[in-house]
LUMDREN-324148 format. One record per residue (C-alpha): residue number from 1; chain; y, z, x. Coordinates in Angstrom, 3 decimals. Example, Ala and Ser with C-alpha at 12.3 -4.5 7.8 and 13.67 -1.06 7.14 Angstrom:
# residues 2
{1 'A' {-4.500 7.800 12.300}}
{2 'A' {-1.060 7.140 13.670}}
# end
This chain:
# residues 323
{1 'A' {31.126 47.768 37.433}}
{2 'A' {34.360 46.643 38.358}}
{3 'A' {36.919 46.054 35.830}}
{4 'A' {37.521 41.797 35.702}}
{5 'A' {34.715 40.950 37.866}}
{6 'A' {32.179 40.244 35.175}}
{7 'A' {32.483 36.387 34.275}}
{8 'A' {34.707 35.447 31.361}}
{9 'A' {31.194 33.701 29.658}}
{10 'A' {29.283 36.994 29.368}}
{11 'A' {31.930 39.006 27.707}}
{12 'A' {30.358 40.011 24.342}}
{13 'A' {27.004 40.103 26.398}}
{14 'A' {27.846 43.314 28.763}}
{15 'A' {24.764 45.276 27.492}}
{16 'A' {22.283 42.768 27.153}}
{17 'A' {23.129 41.748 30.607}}
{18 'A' {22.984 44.974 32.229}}
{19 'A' {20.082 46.054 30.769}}
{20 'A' {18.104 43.494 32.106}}
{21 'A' {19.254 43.574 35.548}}
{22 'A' {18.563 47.591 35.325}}
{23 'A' {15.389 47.258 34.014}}
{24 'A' {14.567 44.303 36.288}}
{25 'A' {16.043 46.279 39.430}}
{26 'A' {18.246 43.492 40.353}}
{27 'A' {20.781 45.714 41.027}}
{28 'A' {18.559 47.599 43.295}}
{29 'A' {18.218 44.535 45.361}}
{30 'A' {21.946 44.425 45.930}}
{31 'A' {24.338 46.837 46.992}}
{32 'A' {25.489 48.384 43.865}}
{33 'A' {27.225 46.930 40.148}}
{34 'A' {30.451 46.030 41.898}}
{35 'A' {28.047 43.349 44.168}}
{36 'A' {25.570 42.711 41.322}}
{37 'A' {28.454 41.486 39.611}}
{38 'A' {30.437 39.427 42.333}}
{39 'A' {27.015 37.843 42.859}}
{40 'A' {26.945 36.938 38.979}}
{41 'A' {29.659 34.705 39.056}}
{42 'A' {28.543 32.825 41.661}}
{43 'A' {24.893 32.696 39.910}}
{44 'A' {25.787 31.868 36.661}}
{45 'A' {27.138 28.559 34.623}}
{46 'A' {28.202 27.387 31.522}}
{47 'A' {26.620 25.094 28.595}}
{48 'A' {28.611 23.221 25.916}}
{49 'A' {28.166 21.455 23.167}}
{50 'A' {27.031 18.327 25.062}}
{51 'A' {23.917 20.424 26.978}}
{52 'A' {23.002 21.936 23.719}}
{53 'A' {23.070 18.649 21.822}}
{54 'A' {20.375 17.222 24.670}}
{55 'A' {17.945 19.999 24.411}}
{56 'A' {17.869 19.897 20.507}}
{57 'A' {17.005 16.353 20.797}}
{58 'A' {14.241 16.348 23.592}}
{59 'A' {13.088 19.499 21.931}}
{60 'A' {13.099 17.909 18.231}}
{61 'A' {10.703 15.001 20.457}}
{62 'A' {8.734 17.515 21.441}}
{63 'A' {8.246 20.458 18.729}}
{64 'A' {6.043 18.054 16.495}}
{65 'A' {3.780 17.221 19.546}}
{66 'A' {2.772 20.857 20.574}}
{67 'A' {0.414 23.038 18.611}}
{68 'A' {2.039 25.666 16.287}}
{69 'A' {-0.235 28.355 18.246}}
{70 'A' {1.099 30.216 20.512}}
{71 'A' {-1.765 29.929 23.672}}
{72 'A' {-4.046 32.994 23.286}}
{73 'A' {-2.798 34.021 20.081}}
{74 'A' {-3.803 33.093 16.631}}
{75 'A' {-0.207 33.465 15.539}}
{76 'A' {1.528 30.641 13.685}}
{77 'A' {5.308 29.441 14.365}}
{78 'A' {7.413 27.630 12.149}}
{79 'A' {8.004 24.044 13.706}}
{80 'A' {11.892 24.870 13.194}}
{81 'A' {11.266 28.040 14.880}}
{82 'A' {9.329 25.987 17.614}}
{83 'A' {12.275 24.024 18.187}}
{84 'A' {14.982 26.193 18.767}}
{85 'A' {12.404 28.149 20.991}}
{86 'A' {11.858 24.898 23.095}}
{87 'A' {15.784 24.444 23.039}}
{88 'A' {16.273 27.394 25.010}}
{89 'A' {13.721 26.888 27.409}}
{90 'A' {15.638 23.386 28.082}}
{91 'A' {18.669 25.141 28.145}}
{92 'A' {17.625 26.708 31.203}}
{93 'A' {16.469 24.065 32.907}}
{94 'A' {19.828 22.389 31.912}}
{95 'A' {21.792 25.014 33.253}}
{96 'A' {19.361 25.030 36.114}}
{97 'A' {20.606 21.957 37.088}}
{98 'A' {24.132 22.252 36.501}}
{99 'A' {24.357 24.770 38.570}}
{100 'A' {22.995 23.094 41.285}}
{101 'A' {25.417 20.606 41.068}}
{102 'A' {28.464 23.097 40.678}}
{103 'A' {27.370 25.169 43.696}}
{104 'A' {25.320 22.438 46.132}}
{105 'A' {26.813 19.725 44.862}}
{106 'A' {22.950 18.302 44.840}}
{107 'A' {22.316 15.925 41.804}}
{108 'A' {19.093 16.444 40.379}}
{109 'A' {17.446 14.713 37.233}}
{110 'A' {15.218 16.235 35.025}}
{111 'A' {11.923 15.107 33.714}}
{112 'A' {12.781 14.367 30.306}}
{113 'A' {10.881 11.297 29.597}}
{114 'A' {9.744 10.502 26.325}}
{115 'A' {5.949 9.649 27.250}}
{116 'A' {2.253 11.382 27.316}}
{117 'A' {2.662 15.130 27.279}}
{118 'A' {0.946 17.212 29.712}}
{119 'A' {0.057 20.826 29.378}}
{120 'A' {0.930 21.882 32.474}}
{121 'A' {3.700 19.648 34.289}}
{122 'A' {4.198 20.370 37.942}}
{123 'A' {7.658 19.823 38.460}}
{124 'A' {10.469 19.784 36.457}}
{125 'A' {12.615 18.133 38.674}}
{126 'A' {12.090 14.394 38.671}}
{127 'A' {14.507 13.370 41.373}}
{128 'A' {16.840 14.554 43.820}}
{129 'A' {20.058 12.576 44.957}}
{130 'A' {17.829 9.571 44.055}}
{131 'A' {14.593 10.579 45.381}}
{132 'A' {11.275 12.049 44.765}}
{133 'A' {11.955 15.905 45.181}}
{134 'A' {10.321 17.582 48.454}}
{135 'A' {9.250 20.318 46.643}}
{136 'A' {7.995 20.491 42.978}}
{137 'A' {10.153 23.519 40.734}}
{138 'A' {9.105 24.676 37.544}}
{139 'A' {12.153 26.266 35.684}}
{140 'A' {11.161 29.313 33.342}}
{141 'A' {13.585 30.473 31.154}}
{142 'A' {14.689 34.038 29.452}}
{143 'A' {17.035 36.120 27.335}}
{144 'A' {19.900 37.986 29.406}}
{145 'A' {18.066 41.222 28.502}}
{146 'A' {14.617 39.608 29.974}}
{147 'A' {12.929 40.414 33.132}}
{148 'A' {9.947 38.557 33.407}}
{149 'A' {9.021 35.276 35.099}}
{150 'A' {5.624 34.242 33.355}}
{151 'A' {3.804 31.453 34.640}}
{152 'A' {0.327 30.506 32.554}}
{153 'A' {-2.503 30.744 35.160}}
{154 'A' {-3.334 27.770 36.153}}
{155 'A' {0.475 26.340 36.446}}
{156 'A' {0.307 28.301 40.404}}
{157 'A' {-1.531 25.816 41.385}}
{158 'A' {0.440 22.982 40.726}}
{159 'A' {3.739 23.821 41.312}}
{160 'A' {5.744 25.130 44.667}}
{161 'A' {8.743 26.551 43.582}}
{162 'A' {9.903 28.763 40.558}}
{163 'A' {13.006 29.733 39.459}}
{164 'A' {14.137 32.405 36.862}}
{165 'A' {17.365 30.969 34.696}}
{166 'A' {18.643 33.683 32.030}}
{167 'A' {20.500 32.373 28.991}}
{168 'A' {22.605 33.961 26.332}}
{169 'A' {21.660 31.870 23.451}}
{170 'A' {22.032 33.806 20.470}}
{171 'A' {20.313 33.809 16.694}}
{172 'A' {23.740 32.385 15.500}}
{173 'A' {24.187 29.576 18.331}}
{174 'A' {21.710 26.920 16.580}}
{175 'A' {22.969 26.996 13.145}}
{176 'A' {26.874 27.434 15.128}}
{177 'A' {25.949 23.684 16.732}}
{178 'A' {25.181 22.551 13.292}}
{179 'A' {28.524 23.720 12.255}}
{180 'A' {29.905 22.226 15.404}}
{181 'A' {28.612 18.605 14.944}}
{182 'A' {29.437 18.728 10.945}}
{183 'A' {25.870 18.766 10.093}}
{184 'A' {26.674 21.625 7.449}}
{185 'A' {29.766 20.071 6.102}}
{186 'A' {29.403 16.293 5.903}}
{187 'A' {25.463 16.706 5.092}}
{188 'A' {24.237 19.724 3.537}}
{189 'A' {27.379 20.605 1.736}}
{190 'A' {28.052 16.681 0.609}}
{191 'A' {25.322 16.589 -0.991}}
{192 'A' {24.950 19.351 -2.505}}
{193 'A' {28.582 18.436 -3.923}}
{194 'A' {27.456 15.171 -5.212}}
{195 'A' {24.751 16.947 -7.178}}
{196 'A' {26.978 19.547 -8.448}}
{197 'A' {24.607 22.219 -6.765}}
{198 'A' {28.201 24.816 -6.116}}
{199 'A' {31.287 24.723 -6.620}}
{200 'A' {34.176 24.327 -3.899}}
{201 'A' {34.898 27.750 -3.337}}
{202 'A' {31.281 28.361 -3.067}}
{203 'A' {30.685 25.981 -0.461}}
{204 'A' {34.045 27.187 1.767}}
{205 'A' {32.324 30.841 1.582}}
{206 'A' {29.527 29.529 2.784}}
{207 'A' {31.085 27.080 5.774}}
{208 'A' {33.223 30.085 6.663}}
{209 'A' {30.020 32.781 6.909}}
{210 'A' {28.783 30.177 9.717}}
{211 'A' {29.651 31.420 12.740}}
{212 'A' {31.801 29.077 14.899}}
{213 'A' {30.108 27.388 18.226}}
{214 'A' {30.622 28.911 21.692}}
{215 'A' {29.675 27.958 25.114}}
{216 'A' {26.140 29.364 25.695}}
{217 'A' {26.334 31.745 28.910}}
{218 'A' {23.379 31.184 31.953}}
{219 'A' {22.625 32.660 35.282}}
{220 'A' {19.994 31.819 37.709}}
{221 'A' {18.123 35.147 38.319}}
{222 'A' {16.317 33.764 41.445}}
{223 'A' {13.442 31.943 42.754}}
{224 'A' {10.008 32.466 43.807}}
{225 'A' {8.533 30.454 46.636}}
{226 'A' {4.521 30.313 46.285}}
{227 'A' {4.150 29.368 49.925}}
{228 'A' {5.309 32.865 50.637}}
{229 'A' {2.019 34.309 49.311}}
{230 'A' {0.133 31.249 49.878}}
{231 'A' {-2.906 33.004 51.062}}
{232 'A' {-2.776 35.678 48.371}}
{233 'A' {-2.429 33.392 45.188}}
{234 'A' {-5.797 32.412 46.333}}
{235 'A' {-7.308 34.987 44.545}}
{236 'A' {-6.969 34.900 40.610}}
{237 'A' {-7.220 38.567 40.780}}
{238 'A' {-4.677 39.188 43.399}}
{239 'A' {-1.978 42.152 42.484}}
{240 'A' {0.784 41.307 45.266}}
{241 'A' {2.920 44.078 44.131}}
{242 'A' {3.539 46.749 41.548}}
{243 'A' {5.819 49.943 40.507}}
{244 'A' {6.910 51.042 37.371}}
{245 'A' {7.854 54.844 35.776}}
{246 'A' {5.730 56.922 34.759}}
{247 'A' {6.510 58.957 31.278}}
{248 'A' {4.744 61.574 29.098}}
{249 'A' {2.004 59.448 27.888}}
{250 'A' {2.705 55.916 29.386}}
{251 'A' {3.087 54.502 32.413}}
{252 'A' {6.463 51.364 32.306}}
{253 'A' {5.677 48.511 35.157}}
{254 'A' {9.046 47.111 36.010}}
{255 'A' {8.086 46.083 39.427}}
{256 'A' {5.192 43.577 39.357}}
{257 'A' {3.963 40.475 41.267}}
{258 'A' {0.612 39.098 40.620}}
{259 'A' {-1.868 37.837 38.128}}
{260 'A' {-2.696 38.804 34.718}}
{261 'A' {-5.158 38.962 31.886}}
{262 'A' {-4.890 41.561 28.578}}
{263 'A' {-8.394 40.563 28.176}}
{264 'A' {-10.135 41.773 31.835}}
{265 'A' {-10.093 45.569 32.769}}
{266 'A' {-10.499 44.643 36.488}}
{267 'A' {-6.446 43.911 36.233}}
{268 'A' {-5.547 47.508 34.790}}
{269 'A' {-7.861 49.072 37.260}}
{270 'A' {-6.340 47.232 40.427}}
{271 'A' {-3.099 48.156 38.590}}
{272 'A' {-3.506 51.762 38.348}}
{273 'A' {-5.101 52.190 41.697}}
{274 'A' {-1.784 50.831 43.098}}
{275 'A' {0.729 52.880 41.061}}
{276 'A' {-1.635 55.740 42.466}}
{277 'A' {-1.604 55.295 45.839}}
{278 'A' {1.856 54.895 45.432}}
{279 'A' {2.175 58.650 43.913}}
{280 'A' {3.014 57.906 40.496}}
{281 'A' {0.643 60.522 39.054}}
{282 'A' {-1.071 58.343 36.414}}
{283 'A' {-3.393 60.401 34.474}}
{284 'A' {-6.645 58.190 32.810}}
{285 'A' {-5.468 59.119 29.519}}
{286 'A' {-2.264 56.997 30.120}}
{287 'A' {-1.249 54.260 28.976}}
{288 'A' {-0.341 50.953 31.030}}
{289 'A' {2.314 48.784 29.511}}
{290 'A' {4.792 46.544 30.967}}
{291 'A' {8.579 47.140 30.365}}
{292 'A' {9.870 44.977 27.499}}
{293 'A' {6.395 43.380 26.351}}
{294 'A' {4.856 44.759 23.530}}
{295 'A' {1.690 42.291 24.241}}
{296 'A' {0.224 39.806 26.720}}
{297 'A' {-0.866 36.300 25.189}}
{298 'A' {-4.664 36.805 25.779}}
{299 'A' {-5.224 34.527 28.856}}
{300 'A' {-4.354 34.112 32.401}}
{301 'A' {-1.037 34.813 33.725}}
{302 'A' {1.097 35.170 36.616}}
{303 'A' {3.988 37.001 36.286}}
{304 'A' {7.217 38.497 38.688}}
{305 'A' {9.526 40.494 37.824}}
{306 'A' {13.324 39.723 37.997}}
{307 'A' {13.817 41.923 40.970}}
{308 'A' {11.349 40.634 43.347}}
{309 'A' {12.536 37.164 43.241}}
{310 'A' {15.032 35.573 46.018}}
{311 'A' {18.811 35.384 44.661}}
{312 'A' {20.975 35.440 47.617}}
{313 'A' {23.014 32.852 48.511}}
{314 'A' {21.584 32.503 51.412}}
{315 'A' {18.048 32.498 50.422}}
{316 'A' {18.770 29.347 47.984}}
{317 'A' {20.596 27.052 50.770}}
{318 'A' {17.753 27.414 53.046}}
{319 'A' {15.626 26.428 49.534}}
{320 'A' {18.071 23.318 48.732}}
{321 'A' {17.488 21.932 52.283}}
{322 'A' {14.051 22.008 51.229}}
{323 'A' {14.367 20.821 47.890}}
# end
């Protein structure tokens, strides 16, 4: 990678960032590191404090109003832990949007009402320079090191457009924006002063082991446009595409475009009559996993991978005129 071409925002980030456009093969879809990189700083954008402060307080609407199961699972979260994990999802629809506006100059408004929840909301675009969007985009949002655009099943069907937004939030950025908006210091530690819970040097240990706040660093990773496999989405059991590595005892997918289910073997045996014809040499005593997962929510999913999705320029202004 070039020296100085990687964007100022990611610098602390470098592996993360490469390691999931390796094991995405973004890079492969470009001509090299020195491109993938020139074409990361016109993808990606910056959040501040402002962005972060609106998706902790839709997301603080909304934790209390889903279920504390994850779909499929039987695994409980913590509501806080519910909430930052909806904050980051709206931080990549919020820097979805931004950068739409810092590249297009198009002025979109996101559906953030406060009304009826819906499981499955078909766009999350609500308007477009004032209007009713042409085309409705659901925004799915990962780590930098993630590769995986996963839709839940039935979402294909009501949505046109999806669109992959990477963001470097960080275990330290939520309790950072407490810090930031003097939460810590003119709540927590004011009252535990008034109650004579620690001493003053106590508390200025603890303020200084808080890490300060940063701008949060976001790219969009590209887009996938369902009316390109309009007639193969028709099939819930439709593998579009799939490649992977195959290793001692496992075969990696890191290449995938298609539906999903943990729970139905017709999906592993599609899968591994692909990687054969392909010449992988999967043996039946392998192993199937995908790269980075350690486990499917049991239910139906569609999922891409980061390289199969549409990121040049070019590729998004013939989507905006759309949009």
């Amino acid at each position: 990678m070039s020296e100085g071409v990687l964007p100022e925002a990611f610098r602390g980030f470098e592996e993360e960032l490469c390691d999931g456009a390796v094991r995405g093969l973004d890079v492969d879809q470009l001509a090299g590191y020195d491109e993938w990189a020139r074409w990361l700083g016109w993808a990606s954008v910056e959040l501040d404090e402002g962005d972060y402060l609106r998706a902790a307080l839709y997301g603080l609407y909304l934790a209390p109003r889903l279920a504390g199961t994850d779909y499929g699972t039987a695994r409980q979260r913590d509501l806080g832990q519910l909430w930052t994990d909806i904050i980051r999802g709206f931080l990549g629809e919020i820097a979805f949007a931004k950068w739409l506006r810092e590249r297009f100059g198009l002025a979109v408004e996101l559906d953030y009402s406060l009304g009826p929840l819906e499981q499955f909301l078909p766009s999350d675009i609500k308007r477009v320079g004032g209007r009713e969007p042409r085309l409705r985009v659901s925004v799915k949002t990962t780590k930098l090191g993630g590769i995986w655009l996963d839709v839940p099943g039935a979402q294909v069907e009501h949505s046109d457009v999806f669109v992959l937004v990477r963001v470097g939030a960080t275990r330290e950025h939520f309790l950072a924006f407490l810090k930031k908006i003097s939460v810590i210091r003119d709540k927590l530690m004011k009252e535990a002063r008034e109650r004579g819970l620690l001493s003053e040097e106590e508390l200025e240990k603890i303020w200084e082991s808080v890490p300060e706040f940063k701008s949060v660093p976001a790219y969009v990773a590209g887009f996938l446009d369902k009316a390109d496999y309009a007639d193969r989405l028709k099939d819930r059991y439709s593998i579009i595409e799939a490649d992977g590595e195959v290793k001692q005892r496992r075969a990696v997918i890191n290449r995938y475009l298609g539906f999903w289910h943990p729970g139905e073997a017709a999906y592993e045996r599609t899968l591994r009559d692909l990687l054969r014809r392909r010449g992988r040499g999967l043996r039946d005593d392998m192993r199937v996993e995908f790269e980075g997962i350690g486990e499917f929510s049991r239910t139906l999913h569609f999922i891409a991978s980061s390289g199969v999705l549409k990121k040049r320029k070019e590729d998004w202004e013939r989507l905006v005129q759309r949009l």
